[in-house]
Backbone as numpy.savetxt, mean C-alpha at the origin, in Angstrom:
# Nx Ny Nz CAx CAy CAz Cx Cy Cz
-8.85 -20.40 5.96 -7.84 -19.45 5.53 -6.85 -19.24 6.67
-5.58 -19.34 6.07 -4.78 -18.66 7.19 -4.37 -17.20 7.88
-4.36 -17.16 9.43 -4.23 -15.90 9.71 -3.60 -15.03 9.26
-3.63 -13.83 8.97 -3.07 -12.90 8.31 -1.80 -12.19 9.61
-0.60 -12.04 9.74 -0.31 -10.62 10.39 -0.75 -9.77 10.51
-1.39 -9.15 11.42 -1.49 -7.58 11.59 -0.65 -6.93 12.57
0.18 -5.81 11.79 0.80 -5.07 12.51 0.41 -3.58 13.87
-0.47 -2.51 12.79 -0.87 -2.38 13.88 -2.87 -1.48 13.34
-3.55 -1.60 13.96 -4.67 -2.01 14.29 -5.34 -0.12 13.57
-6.62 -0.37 12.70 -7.09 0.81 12.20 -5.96 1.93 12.17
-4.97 2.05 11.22 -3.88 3.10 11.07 -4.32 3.26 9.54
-3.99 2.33 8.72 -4.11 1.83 7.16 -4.99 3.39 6.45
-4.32 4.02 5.34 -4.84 4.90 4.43 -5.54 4.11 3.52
-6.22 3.19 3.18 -6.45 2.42 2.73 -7.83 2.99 2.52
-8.50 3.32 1.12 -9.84 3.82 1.02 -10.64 3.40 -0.30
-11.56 2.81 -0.27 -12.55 2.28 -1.53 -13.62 3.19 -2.06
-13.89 4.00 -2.60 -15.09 4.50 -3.28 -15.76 3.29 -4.28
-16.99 3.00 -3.42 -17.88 1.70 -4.42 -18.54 2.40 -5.40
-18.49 3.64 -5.59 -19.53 4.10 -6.56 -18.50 4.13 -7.90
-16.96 4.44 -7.76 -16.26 3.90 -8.59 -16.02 2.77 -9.29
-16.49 1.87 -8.31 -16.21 0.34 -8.87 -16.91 0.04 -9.68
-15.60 -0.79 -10.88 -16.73 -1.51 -11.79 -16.55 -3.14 -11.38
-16.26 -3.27 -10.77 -15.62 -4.99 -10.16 -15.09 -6.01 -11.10
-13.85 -5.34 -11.78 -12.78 -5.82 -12.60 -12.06 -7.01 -12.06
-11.73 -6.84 -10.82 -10.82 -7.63 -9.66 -9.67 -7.51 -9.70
-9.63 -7.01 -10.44 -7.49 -6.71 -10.52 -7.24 -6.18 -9.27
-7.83 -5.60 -8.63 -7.31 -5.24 -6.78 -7.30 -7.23 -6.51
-8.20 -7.44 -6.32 -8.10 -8.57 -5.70 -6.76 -9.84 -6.37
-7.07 -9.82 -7.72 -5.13 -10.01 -8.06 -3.91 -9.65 -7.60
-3.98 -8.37 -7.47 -2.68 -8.11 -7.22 -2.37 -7.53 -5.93
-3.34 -7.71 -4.84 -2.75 -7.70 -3.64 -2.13 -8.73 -2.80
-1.02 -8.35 -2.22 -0.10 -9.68 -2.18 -0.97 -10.16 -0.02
-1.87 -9.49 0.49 -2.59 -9.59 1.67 -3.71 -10.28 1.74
-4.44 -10.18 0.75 -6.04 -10.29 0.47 -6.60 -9.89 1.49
-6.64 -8.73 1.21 -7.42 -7.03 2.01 -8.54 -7.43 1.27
-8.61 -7.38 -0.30 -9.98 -7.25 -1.09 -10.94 -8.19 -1.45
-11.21 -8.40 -1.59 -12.43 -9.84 -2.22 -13.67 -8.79 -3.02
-14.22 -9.85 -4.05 -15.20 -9.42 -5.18 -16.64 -9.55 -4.29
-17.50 -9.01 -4.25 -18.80 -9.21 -3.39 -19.63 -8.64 -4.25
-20.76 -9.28 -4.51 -22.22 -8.88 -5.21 -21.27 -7.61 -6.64
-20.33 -7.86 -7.51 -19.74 -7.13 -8.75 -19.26 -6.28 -7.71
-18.76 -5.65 -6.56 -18.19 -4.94 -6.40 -16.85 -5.66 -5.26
-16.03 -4.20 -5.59 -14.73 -4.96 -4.35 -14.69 -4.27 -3.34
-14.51 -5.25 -2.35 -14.90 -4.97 -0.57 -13.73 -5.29 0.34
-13.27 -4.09 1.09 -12.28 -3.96 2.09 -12.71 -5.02 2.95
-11.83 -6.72 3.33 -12.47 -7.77 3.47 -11.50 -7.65 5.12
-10.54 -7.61 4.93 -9.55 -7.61 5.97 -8.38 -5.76 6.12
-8.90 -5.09 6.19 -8.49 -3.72 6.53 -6.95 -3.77 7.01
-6.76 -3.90 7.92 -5.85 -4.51 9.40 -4.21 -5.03 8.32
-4.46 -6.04 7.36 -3.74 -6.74 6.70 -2.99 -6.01 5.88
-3.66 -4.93 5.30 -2.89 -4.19 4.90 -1.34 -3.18 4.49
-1.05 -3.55 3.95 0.43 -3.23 4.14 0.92 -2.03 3.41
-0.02 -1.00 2.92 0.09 0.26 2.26 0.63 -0.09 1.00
1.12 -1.33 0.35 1.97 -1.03 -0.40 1.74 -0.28 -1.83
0.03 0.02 -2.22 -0.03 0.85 -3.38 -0.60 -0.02 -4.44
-0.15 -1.68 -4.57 -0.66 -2.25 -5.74 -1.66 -2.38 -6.02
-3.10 -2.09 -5.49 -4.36 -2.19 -5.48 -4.65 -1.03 -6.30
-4.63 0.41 -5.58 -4.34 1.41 -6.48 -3.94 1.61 -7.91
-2.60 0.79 -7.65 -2.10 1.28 -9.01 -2.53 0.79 -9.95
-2.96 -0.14 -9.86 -3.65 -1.01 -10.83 -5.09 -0.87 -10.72
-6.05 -0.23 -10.59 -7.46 0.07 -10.39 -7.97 0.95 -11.56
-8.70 0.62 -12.73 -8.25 1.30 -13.65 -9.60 2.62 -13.43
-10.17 2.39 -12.68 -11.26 3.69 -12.49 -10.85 4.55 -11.27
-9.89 3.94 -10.73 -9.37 4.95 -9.34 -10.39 5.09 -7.67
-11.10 3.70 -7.90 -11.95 3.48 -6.92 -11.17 3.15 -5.76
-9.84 2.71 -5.86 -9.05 2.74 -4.30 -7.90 3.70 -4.45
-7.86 4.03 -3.29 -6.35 4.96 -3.10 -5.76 4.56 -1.78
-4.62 4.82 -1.64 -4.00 4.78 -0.14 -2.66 5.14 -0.60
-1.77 5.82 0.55 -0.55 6.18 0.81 0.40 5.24 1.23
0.45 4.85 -0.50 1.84 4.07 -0.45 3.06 5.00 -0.24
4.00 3.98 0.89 5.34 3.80 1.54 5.10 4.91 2.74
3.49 4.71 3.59 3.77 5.32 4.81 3.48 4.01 5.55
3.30 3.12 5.56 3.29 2.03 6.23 4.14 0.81 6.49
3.53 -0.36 6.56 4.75 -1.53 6.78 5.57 -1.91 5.29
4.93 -2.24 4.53 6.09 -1.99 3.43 7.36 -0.81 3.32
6.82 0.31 3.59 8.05 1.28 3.50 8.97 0.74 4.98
8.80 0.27 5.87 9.33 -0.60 6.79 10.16 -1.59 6.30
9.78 -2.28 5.90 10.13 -3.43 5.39 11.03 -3.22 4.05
10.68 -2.01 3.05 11.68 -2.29 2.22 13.24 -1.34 2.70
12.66 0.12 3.53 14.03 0.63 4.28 14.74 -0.11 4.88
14.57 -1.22 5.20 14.95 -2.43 6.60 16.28 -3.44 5.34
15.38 -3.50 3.84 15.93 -4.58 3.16 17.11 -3.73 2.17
16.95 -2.56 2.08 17.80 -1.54 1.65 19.05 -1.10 2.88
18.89 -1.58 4.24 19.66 -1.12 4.82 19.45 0.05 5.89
18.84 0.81 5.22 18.75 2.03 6.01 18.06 2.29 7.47
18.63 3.43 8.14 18.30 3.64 9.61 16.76 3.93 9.94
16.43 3.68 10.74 15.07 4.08 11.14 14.66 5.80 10.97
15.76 6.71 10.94 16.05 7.79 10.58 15.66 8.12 9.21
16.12 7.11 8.40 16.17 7.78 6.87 14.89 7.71 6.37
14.67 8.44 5.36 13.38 8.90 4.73 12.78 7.73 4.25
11.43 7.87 3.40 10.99 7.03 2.78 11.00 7.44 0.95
11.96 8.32 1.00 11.91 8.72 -0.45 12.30 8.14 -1.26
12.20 8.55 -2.80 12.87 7.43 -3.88 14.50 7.95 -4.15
14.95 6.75 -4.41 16.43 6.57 -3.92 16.88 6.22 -5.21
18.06 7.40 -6.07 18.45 6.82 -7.21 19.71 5.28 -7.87
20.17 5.01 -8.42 20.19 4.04 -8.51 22.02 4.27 -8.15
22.61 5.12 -7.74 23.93 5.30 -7.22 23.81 5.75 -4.69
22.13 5.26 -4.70 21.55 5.16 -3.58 21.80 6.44 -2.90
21.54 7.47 -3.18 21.23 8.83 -2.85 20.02 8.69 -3.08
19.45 9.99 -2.34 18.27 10.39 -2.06 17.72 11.26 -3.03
16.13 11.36 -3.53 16.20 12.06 -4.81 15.95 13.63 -4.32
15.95 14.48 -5.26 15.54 15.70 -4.27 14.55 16.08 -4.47
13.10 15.26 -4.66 12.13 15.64 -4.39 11.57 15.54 -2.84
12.53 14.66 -1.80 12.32 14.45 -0.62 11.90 15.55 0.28
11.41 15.50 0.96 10.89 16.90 1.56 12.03 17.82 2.67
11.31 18.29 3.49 12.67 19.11 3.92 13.16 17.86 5.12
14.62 18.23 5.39 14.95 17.83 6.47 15.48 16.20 5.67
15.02 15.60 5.14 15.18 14.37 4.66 16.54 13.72 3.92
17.23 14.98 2.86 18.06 14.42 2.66 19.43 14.97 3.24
């Protein structure tokens, strides 16, 4: 397998409850890292580190056995970076005339 990037080292919100799992694998589909892999019917945080917060594991987990805080990590990096914006600007959702929405917290917009 090829090395993965890691940015930076045990930070990742990244959390599995196995007693949730029914070992569907759709985490392991649709993570674009392969953080997850299927082990003995359940799914197992394989590569932690690789992680890129971005949420798709989650969102797609239909018993809610993973969670993590998507867009506090390298994706929200990476997509503020591809949107343009300053290292300053928030990570909030941005309407489609690229204002800031006002659920952003204080100080943000």
């Amino acid at each position: 397998m090829a090395s993965t990037l890691t940015y930076l080292k045990n930070v990742t919100s990244l959390a599995l409850d196995a007693d949730l799992c029914t070992g569907c694998g759709m985490c392991t589909v649709v993570c674009p890292r392969a953080v997850l892999s299927l082990e003995n019917g359940k799914a197992q945080i394989v590569d932690r580190d690789a992680c890129m917060e971005c949420g798709a594991c989650a969102q797609n987990c239909p018993t809610q056995a993973l969670t993590v805080e998507a867009g506090v990590g390298c994706a929200a990096a990476l997509i503020n970076t591809a949107l343009g914006r300053s290292e300053d600007d928030c990570c909030c959702v941005v309407d489609a005339n690229g204002k800031n929405s006002p659920s952003c917290g204080p100080g943000c917009c």
